[in-house]
C-alpha positions in Angstrom: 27.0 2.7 -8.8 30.3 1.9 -10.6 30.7 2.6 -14.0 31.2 -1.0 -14.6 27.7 -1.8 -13.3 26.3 0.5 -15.3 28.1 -0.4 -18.8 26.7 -3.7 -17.7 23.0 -3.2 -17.3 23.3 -0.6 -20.3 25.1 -3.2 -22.6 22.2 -5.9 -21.3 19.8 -3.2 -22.4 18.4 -3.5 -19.1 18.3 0.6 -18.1 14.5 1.4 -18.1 12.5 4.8 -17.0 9.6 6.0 -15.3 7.5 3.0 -13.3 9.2 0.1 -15.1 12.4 -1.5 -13.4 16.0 -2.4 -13.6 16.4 -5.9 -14.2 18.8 -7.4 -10.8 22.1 -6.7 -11.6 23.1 -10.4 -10.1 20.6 -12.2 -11.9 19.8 -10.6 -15.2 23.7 -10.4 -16.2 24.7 -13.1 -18.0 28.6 -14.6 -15.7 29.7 -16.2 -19.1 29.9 -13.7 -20.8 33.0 -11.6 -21.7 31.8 -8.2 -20.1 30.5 -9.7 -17.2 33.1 -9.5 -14.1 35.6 -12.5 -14.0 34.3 -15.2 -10.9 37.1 -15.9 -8.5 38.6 -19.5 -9.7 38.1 -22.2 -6.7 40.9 -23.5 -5.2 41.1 -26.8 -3.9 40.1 -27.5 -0.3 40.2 -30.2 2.2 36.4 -30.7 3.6 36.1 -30.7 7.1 32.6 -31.9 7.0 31.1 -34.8 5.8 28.5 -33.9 2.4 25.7 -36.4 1.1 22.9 -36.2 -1.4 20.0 -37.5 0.6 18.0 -37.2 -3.0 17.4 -35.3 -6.2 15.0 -34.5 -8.7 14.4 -32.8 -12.4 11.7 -30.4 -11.2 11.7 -28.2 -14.7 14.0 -25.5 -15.5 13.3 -21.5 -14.6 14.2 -19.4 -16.9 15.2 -16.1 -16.3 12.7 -16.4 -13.1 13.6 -17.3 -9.9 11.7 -20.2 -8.3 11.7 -20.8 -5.0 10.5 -23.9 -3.5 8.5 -24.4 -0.6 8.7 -26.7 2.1 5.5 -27.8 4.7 6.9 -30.7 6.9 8.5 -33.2 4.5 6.3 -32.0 1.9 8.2 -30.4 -1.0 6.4 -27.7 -3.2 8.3 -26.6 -6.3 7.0 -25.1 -9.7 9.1 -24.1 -13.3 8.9 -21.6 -15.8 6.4 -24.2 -17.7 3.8 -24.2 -15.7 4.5 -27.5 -14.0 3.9 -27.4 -10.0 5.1 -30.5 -8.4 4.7 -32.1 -4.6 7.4 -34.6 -3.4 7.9 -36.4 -0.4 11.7 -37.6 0.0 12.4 -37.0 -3.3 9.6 -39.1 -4.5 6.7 -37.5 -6.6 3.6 -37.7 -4.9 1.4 -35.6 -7.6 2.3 -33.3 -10.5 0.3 -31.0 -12.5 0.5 -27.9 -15.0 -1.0 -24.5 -14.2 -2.3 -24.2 -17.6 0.1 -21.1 -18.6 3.9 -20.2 -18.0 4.8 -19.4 -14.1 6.9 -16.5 -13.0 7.0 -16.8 -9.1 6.8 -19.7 -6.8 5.8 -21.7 -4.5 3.7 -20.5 -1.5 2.6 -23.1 0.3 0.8 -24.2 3.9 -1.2 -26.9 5.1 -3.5 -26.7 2.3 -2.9 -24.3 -0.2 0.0 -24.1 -3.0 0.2 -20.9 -4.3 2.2 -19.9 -7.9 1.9 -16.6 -9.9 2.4 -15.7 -13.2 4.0 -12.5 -15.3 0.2 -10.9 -16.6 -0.6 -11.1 -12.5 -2.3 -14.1 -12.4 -2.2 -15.9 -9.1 -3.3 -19.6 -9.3 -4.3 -21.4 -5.5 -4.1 -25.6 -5.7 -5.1 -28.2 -2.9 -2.1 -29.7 -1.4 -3.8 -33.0 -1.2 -3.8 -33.7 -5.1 -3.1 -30.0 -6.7 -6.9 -30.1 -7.7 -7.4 -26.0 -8.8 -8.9 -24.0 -6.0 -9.2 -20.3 -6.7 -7.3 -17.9 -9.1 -7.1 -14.1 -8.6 -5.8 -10.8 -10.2 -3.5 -8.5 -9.5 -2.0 -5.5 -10.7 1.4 -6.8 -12.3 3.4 -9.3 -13.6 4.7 -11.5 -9.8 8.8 -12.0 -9.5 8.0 -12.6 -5.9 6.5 -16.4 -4.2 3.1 -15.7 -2.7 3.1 -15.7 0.8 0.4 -18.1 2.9 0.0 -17.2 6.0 -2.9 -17.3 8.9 -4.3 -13.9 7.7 -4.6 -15.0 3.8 -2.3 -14.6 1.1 0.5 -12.3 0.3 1.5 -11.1 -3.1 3.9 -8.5 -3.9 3.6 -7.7 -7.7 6.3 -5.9 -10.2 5.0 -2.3 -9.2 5.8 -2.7 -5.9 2.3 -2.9 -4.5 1.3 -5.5 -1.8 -2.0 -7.5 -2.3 -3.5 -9.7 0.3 -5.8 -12.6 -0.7 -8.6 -14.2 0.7 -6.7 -17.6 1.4 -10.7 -19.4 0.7 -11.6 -17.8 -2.3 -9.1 -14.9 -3.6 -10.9 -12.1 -3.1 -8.8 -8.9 -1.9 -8.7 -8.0 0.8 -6.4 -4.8 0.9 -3.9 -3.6 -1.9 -1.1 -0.8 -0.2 0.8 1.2 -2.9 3.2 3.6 -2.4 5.3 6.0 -4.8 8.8 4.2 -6.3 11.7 6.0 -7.9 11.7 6.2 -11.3 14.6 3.4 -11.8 14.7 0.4 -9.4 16.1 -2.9 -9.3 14.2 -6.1 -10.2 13.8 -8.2 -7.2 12.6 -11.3 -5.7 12.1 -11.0 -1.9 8.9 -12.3 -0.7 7.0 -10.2 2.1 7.0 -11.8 5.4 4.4 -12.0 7.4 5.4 -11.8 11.5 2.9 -10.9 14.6 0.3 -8.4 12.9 2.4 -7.0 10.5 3.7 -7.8 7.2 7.1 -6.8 6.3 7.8 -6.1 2.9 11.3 -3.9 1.5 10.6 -1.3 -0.8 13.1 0.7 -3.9 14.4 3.4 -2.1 15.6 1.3 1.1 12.3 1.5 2.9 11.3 -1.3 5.4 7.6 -1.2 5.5 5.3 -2.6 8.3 2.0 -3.2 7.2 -1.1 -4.2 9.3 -2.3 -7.2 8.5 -6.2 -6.2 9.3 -6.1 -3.1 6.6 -2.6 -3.0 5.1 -2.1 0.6 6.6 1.4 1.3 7.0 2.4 1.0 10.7 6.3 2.3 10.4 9.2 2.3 8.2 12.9 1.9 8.8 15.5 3.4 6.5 17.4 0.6 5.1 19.2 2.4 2.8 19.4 6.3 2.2 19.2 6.9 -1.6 22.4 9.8 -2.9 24.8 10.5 -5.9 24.4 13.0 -9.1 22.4 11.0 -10.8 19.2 8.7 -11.0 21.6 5.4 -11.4 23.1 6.8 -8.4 20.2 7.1 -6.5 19.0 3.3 -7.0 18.9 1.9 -3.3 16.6 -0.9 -2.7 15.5 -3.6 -0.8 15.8 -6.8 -3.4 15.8 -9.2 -0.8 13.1 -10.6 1.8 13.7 -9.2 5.6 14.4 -11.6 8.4 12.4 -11.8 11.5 13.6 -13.6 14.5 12.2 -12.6 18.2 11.6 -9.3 17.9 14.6 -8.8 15.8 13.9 -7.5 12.2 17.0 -7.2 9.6 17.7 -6.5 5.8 20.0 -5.2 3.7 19.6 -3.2 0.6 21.5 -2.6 -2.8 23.9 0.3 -2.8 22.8 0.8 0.7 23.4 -0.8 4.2 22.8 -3.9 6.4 20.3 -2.8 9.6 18.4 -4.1 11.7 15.2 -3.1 14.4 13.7 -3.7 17.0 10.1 -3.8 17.5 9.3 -4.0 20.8 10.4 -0.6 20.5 8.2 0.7 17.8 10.7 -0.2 15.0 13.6 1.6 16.3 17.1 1.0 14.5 19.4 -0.8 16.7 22.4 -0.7 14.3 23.1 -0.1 10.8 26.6 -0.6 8.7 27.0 0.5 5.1 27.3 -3.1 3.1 25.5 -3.8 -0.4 23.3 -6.8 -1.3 21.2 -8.2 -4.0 20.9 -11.7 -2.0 20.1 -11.3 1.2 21.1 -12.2 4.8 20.1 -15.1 6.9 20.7 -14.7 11.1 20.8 -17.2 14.1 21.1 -16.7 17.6 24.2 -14.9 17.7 25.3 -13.6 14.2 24.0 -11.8 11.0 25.3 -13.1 8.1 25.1 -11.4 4.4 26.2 -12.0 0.9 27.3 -8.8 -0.7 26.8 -8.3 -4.4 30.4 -8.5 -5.0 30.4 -12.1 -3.9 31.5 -11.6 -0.1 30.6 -13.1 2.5 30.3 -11.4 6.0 29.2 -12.6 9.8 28.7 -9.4 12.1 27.7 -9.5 15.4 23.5 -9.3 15.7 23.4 -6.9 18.5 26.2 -4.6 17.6 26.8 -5.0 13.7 30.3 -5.7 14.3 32.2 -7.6 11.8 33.3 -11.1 12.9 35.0 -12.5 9.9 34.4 -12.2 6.1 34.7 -14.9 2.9 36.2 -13.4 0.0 37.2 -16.2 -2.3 33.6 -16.0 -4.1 34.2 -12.8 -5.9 32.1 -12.3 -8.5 30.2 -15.5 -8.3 27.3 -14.5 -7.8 25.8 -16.3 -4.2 22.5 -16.8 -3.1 21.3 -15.7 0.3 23.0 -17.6 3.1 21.6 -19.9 5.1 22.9 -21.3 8.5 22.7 -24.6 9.7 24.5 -27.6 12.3 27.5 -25.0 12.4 27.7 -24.1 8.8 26.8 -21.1 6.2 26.0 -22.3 3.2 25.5 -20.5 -0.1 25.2 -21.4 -3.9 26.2 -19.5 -6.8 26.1 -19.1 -10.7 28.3 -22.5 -11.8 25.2 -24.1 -9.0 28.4 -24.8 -6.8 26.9 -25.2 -3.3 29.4 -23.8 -0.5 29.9 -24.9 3.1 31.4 -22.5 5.4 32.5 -22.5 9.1 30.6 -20.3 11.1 32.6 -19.8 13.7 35.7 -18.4 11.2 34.5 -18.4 7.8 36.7 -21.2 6.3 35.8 -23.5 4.0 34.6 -26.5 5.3 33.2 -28.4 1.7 31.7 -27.9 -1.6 29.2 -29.8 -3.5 28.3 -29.3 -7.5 25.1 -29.8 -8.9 23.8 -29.2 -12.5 26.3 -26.1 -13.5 23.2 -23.8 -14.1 23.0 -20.5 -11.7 21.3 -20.6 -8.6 18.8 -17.8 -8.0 15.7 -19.2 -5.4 17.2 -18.8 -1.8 18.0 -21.4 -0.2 15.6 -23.8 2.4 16.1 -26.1 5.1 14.1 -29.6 5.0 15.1 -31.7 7.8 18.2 -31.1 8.0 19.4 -30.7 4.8 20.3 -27.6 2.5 17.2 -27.8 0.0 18.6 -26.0 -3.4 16.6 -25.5 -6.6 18.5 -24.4 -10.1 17.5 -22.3 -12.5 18.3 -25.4 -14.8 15.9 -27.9 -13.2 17.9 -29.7 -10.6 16.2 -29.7 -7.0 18.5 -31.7 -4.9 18.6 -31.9 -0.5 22.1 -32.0 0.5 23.3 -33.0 4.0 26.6 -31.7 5.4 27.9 -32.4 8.7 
C-alpha cells in the first residue's frame, strides 16, 4: 500500500485492529478534501452518442452507506439511510414505506420479497405487492452488503465476513459459514452471488469462496489475490467487490491484488489472472472483462486470455463505480455523480451526463435499457444513451 493511502486512512482515523475493519479506501475518504488525491479535471468532449433522462426521482439520501437499488422487471426497489424503502414503476411511486429504524444495506428483491438490512444485523423481508412487513431475522453483524434473494432463500453477508442464508418464508437460518479474516481488512460492499448450487462470495485475503447452497460447506476457493509486504497494511488484499458469473465463467478482482478469473466446469480452475487493483469491481460481456482500478482507470482485457485491449485514464482519482456494459458502451459514475459513457470497442469517450453532484457508491443496474444510477445524495435517475 502506498504511503499516501495509508496517511489517508490514518488521518480519516480509519486504521482499526483485530476483527474490526478498514473503512474502503474509495468510499470512506472524503475527494473534497485537501489530503485526499486531486481528481483528473474533465475536458470537454464531443458525444458520439445520443443521452436522455427517461425519468428521475428523490429516493432519500445514503449516507456514508452504499445503497443499491434493485430492479425485478420494471419494478424499481430502492431504500435510504432513513429507513424509507420505496417501489416505482417508470419513475412513478407505486408504494412507500419506512422500516421503522435506520438502513445500512439494500435492496434485495424478487418476485415477492424486498429485502433491506440494517447496521445492529437486523434484516427486515416486505411484500412486493404493498411493502406490508413479512419476516425479520438476526444476524451476527452490522450488513454493508444488499441481501441476496434467490430460489434457495436469502443471502446475507454481514460486517464479519460471515455468510447467512435465510429461510426466504419465514427467516429462519438455514446455514451460517465463517471463516478466519486477517486482522485488518477493507470495508466492502459486494453482495454474494448466487449461481448453479453455489454461492459465491469474496473474502479479505483475496479468497473466492464457493459455497453449497444445501449446507453452506465450502466447495473450492480461488486465489484472487496473494496477500505480501513487511507489514499488516501491506498484507490487506481483499475481495470488496461482488464476483461476476457468466456461463461457466467466474471473475473478480481484489484490492492490492489481481483481476482473475475461473472456470468451473473445471472444478474452479484459474484460467488467467493479471495483477490490477480494485475497490469497484468489474463487469464482463461476451468478449471482454472490463475493471475500474482504484486509481480511477479504466481497463477492457480480453475474457479468455486477460490481455489488455485498451485502457481510460482521464478519471484519475475520481473515484468510479463498477462498470457496466451496455448497446456498445461502458458506463461508470464517480464522486462529482458524473455518469460516463465509453466506447467499448476503444475506450474513448462517447458522452457524459451530471446528476446531483453527490458521490456515487451503489453499482450500477440496467432497467430496460437504461443505466439505472442511485446517489449517495438521493437522486435515482434511468439514463438512456445510444
Amino acid at each position: 500500500m502506498s504511503r499516501q493511502l495509508a496517511a489517508l486512512f490514518a488521518a480519516a482515523g480509519l486504521l482499526v485492529g483485530g476483527c474490526a475493519t478498514v473503512s474502503d479506501a474509495i468510499d470512506a475518504v472524503n475527494p473534497f478534501s485537501s489530503s485526499a488525491p486531486k481528481m483528473a479535471p474533465l475536458a470537454p468532449l464531443t458525444a458520439t452518442a445520443d443521452i436522455r433522462t427517461a425519468w428521475s426521482a428523490n429516493v432519500g439520501k445514503a449516507g456514508d452507506y452504499s445503497f443499491m437499488p434493485a430492479v425485478v422487471g420494471n419494478t424499481v426497489y430502492v431504500a435510504s439511510r432513513d429507513g424509507t424503502v420505496t417501489s416505482l414503476e417508470n419513475g412513478k411511486v407505486v408504494w412507500k414505506i419506512n422500516a421503522g429504524q435506520p438502513l445500512s444495506a439494500g435492496v434485495g428483491a424478487n418476485g415477492r420479497l424486498v429485502v433491506v438490512a440494517t447496521a445492529k444485523g437486523d434484516v427486515l423481508a416486505f411484500s412486493v405487492e404493498n411493502g406490508k412487513a413479512l419476516w425479520q431475522a438476526k444476524v451476527s453483524s452490522e450488513v454493508l452488503a444488499a441481501p441476496v434473494v434467490g430460489d434457495d432463500g436469502v443471502a446475507v453477508k454481514s460486517g464479519d465476513n460471515r455468510v447467512h442464508l435465510l429461510d426466504s418464508g419465514d427467516g429462519g437460518k438455514k446455514w451460517v459459514y465463517q471463516r478466519s479474516t486477517p486482522p485488518l481488512s477493507v470495508r466492502g460492499s459486494g453482495v454474494p452471488v448466487f449461481a448453479d448450487r453455489y454461492i459465491f462470495v469474496g473474502y479479505p485475503g483475496g479468497k473466492l469462496v464457493a459455497l453449497s447452497v444445501q449446507n453452506g460447506a465450502p466447495v473450492w476457493e480461488g486465489a484472487v489475490a496473494l496477500p505480501k509486504g513487511a507489514t499488516e497494511l501491506d498484507r490487506v488484499a481483499d475481495i470488496v467487490a461482488s464476483p461476476v458469473v457468466d456461463g461457466r465463467q467466474i471473475c473478480a478482482v481484489a484490492f492490492q491484488g489481481r483481476v482473475a478469473c475461473f472456470d468451473m466446469g473445471q472444478g474452479g480452475a484459474m484460467t488467467w489472472s493479471r495483477d490490477l487493483s480494485s475497490v469497484a469491481g468489474l463487469t464482463m460481456d461476451s468478449r471482454y472483462v472490463f475493471v475500474s482500478d482504484d486509481k480511477g482507470v479504466v481497463y477492457a482485457l480480453d475474457r479468455q486470455s486477460g490481455s489488455s485491449l485498451w485502457k481510460q485514464d482521464k478519471l484519475k482519482n475520481r473515484r468510479l463505480s463498477a462498470p457496466i456494459v451496455h448497446r456498445g458502451l461502458v458506463t461508470v459514475a464517480d464522486a462529482e455523480g458524473i455518469i460516463h459513457f465509453i466506447s467499448r470497442e476503444d475506450g474513448s469517450f462517447a458522452a457524459r451526463q451530471k446528476t446531483d453532484g453527490t458521490p456515487v457508491r451503489a453499482p450500477l443496474q440496467m432497467l430496460g435499457t437504461a443505466v439505472l444510477v442511485q446517489t449517495s445524495g438521493g437522486y435515482l435517475s434511468a439514463i438512456e444513451a445510444q
